[in-house]
C-alpha positions as CSV (number, residue, x, y, z in Angstrom):
1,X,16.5,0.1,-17.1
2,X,14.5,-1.4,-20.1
3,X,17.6,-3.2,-21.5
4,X,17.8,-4.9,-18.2
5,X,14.5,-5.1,-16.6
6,X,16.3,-3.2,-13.0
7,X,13.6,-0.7,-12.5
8,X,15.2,0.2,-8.8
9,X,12.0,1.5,-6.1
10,X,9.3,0.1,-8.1
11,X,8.7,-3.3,-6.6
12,X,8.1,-2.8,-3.3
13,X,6.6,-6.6,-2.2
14,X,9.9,-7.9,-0.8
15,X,8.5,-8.5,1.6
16,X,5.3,-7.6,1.5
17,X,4.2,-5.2,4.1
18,X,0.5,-5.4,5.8
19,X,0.5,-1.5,6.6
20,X,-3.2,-1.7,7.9
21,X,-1.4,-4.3,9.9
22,X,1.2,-2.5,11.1
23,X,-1.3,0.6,12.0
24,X,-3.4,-1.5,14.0
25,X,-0.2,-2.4,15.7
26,X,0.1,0.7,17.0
27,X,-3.5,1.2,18.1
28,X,-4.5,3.0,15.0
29,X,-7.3,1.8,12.9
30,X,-7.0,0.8,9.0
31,X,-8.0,-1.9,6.3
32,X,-6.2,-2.9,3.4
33,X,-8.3,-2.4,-0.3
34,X,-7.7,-5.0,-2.9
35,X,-11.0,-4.6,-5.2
36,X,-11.7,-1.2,-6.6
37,X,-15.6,-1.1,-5.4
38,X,-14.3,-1.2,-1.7
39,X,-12.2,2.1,-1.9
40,X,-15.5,4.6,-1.7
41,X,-16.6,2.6,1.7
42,X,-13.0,2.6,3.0
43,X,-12.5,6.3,2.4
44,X,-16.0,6.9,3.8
45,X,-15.2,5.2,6.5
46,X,-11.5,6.8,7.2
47,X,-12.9,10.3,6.6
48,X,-15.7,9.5,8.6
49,X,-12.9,8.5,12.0
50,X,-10.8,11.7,10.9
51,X,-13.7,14.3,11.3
52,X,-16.2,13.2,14.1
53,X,-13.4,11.3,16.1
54,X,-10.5,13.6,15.1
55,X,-8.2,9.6,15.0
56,X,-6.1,8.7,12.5
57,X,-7.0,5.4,9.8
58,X,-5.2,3.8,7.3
59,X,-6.1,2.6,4.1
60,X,-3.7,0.3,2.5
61,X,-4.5,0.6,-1.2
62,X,-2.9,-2.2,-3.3
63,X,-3.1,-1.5,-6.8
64,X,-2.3,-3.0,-10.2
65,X,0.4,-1.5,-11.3
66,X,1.4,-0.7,-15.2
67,X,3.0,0.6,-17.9
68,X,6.5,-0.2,-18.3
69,X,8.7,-2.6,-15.8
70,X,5.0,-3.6,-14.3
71,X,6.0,-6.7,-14.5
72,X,9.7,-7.0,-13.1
73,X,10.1,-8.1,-9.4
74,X,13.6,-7.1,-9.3
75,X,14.8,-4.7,-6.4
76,X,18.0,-4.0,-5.0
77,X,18.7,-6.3,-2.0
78,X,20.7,-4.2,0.3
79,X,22.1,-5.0,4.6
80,X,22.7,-2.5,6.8
């Protein structure tokens, strides 16, 4: 993979999927976290909906990702 810069299941933006989106679709709540000092509210608030309300929530956590083939936005296109 490093002599070709394929690092297959790693880049998953193609297209990018809103799950927080998609949860709220289906009538479950959720927010998507982009900046590290919103995850302790989000997680308060989705443990907070889990316990008193017994509901489901999402939190869509988009992180930075590193280390080696961080960079490569190759993936396998594939049809069904």
């Amino acid at each position: 993979m490093v002599h070709t810069g394929k690092y297959p299941g790693l880049y998953l933006d193609a297209p990018a999927t809103d799950y927080a989106g998609l949860a709220r679709s289906q009538g479950v709540e959720g927010e998507t976290v982009k900046i590290l000092k919103d995850l302790e509210g989000a997680l308060r608030r989705g443990v907070d909906k889990t316990t008193r309300e017994n509901k489901p929530y999402v939190i869509d956590v988009k992180a930075q990702r590193e280390g080696v083939g961080a960079d490569s936005t190759w993936y396998q296109d594939w049809k069904m």
